[in-house]
C-alpha positions in Angstrom: 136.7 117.6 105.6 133.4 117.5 104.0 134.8 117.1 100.5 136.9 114.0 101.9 133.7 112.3 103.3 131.8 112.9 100.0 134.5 111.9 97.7 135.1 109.0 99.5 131.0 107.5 99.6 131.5 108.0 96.1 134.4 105.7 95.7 132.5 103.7 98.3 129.7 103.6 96.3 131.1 103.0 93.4 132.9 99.5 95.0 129.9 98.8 95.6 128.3 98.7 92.7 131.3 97.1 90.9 130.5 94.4 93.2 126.9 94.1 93.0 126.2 94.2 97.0 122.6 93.2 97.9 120.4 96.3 98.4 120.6 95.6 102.5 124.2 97.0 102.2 123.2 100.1 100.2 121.0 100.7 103.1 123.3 100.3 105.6 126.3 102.4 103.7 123.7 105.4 103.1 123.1 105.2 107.2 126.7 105.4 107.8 127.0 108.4 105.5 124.8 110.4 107.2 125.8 109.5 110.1 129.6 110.1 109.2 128.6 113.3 108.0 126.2 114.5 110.8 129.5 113.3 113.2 132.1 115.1 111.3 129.4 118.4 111.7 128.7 118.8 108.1 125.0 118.5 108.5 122.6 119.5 111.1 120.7 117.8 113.8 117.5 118.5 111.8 119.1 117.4 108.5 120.2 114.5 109.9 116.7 113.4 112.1 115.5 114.0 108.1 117.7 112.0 106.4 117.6 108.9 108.7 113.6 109.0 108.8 113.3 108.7 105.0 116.5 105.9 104.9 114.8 103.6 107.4 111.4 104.7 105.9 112.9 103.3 102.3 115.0 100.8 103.5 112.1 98.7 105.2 109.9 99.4 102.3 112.4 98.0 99.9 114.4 95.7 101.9 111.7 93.3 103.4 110.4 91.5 99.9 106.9 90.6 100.7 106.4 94.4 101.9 108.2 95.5 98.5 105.9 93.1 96.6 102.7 94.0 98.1 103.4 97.6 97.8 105.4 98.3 94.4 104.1 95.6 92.0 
């Protein structure tokens, strides 16, 4: 089951990027990955509290543009 989920955020992923998608919808398909994953049981309730800190962490850093400017240029 867990090789399904991965194989198919990589063919997600790589729609996505055939498409050039704004960054905002990286963001939100990374959520739904873990999410997907942590639902499906193939990662931990620790794993996942980890994974969605440093998402939302990243995505408002890079995802709000005057926060990205001020803090990474």
């Amino acid at each position: 089951m867990t090789l399904l989920i991965v194989l198919l955020a990589l063919l997600a992923a790589w729609i996505l990027a055939f498409i050039g998608v704004p960054l905002v919808v990286w963001t939100l398909g990374a959520a739904a990955l873990a999410a997907t994953l942590w639902l499906a049981g193939s990662i931990g309730q620790t794993s996942f509290t980890i994974v969605a800190g440093v998402i939302a962490v990243l995505g408002l850093l890079l995802n709000i543009l005057p926060l990205r400017r001020a803090l990474l240029t």
